[in-house]
C-alpha positions in Angstrom: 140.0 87.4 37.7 140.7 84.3 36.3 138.7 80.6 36.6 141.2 79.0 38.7 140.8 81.7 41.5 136.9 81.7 40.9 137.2 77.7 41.4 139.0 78.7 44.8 136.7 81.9 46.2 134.0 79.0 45.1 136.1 76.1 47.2 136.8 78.3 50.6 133.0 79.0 50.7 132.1 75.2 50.5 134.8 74.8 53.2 133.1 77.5 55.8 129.9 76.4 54.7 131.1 72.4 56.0 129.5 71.4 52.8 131.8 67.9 52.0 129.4 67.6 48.7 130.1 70.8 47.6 133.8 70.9 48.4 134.6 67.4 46.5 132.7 69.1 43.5 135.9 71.2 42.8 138.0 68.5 42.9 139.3 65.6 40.0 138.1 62.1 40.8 142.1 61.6 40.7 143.3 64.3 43.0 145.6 64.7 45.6 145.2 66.5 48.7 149.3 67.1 50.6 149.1 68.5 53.8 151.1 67.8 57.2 148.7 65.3 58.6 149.3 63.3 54.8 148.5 62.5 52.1 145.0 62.0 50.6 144.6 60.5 47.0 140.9 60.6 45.7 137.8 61.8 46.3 137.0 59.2 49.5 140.5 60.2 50.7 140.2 64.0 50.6 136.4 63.7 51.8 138.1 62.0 54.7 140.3 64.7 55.7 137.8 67.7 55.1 135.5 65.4 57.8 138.4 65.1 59.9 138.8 68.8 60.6 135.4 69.8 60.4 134.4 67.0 63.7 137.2 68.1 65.6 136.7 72.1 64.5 132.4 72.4 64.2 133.3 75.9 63.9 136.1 75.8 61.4 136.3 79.1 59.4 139.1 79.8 56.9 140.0 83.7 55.8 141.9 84.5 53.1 144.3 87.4 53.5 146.6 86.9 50.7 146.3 85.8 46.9 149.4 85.5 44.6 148.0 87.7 41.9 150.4 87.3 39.3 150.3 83.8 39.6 146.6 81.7 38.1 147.9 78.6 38.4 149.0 77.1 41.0 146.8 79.6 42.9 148.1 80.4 45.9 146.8 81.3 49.2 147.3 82.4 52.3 144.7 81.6 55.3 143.9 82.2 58.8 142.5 79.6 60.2 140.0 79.5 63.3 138.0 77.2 65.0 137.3 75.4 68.9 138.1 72.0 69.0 135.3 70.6 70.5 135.1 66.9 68.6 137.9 64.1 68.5 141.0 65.0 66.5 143.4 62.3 65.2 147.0 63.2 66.3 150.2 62.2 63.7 150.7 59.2 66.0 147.3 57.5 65.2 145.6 58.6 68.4 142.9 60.4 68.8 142.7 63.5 71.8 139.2 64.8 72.8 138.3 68.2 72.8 140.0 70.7 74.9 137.5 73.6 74.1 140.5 75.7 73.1 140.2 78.4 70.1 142.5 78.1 67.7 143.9 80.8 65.4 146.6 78.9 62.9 148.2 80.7 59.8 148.6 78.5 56.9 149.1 78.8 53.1 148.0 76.2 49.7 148.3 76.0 46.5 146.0 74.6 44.0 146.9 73.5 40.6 144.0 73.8 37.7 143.6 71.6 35.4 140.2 71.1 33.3 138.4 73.3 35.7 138.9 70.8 38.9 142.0 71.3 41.0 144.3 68.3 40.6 146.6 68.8 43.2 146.2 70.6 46.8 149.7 71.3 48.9 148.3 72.7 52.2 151.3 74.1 54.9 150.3 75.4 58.6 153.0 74.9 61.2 151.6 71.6 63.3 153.1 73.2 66.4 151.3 76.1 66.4 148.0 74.3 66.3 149.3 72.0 69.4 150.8 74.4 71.3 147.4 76.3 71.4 145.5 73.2 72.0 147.8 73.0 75.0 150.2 70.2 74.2 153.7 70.8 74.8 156.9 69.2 73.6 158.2 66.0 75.3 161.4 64.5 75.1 161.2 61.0 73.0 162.8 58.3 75.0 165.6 56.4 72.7 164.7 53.8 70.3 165.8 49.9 70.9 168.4 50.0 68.9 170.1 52.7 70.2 170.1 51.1 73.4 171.5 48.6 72.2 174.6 50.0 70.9 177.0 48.6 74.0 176.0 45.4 73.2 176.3 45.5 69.1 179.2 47.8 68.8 178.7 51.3 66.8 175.6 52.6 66.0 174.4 52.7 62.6 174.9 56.8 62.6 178.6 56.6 63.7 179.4 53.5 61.3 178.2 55.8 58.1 180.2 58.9 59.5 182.9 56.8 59.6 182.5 55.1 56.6 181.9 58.6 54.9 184.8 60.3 55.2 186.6 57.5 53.0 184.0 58.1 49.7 182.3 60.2 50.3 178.5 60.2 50.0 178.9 57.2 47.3 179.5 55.1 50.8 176.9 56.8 53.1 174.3 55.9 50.4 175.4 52.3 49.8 175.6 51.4 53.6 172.3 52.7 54.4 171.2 50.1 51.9 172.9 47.4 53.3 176.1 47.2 51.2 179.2 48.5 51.3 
């Protein structure tokens, strides 16, 4: 088995350990951490977002099931992840939702690219909705922005104009309009 999946086996028992030291050990000073809450660049960044799920999750646990073997680098996981959210979690929207004392169970995969024995960059995926929906939030309907309320008032909207404008140049026009010329 190579270093780089070592460096992870190494990583995923800092993270179920909740050991933020021990976790930032694996990675550059430089790194950066993509996942669907954002992006984290440096160490402060990534400590940040390791803290994040371990206040809302005290329990957090991650379980690997699945390791691209013929690939070292990136290495490649797939996770289960588990937890109870008991502690404040930040929501996309900047708000923050107390605990609902609801068990979670989320699939999710990452890659890790190697490079002088620290990983460099971190691409984490889980589908947001299924960690929502079994925190209990459903879907809502957004109500329409200003602008599109506007649209009696201003003439076309802004979608309409370029799907108009489209058809003429193709996307040549689309692209120029949306930056304000034509």
């Amino acid at each position: 088995m190579s270093t780089f999946w070592d460096l992870k086996h190494r990583l995923a028992d800092a993270i179920n350990a909740h050991d933020p030291p021990e976790i930032l050990s694996f990675y550059s000073p430089d790194a950066v951490y993509v996942g669907p809450t954002g992006v984290a660049e440096g160490l402060d960044q990534i400590a940040w977002i390791y803290e994040q799920m371990f206040t809302a999750f005290p329990d957090f646990h991650a379980m690997a099931w699945f390791e691209l073997g013929d690939c070292d680098n990136p290495a490649v996981t797939e996770w289960t992840y588990t937890g109870t959210h008991t502690g404040p979690l930040l929501l996309p929207d900047g708000r923050e939702t107390a605990g609902t004392g609801r068990r979670i169970t989320v699939r999710a995969t990452c890659s890790a690219f190697v490079e002088h024995g620290r990983i460099r960059t971190h691409r984490e995926y889980f589908d947001q909705l299924e960690l929502y929906s079994q925190l209990g939030f459903g879907l809502t309907r957004l109500r329409p922005v200003a602008y599109d309320l506007s649209v009696q008032e201003t003439g076309p909207s802004r979608t309409e104009e370029i799907r108009r404008l489209a058809h003429r140049n193709g996307n040549l026009v689309v692209k120029l309009r949306r930056h304000g010329r034509t």
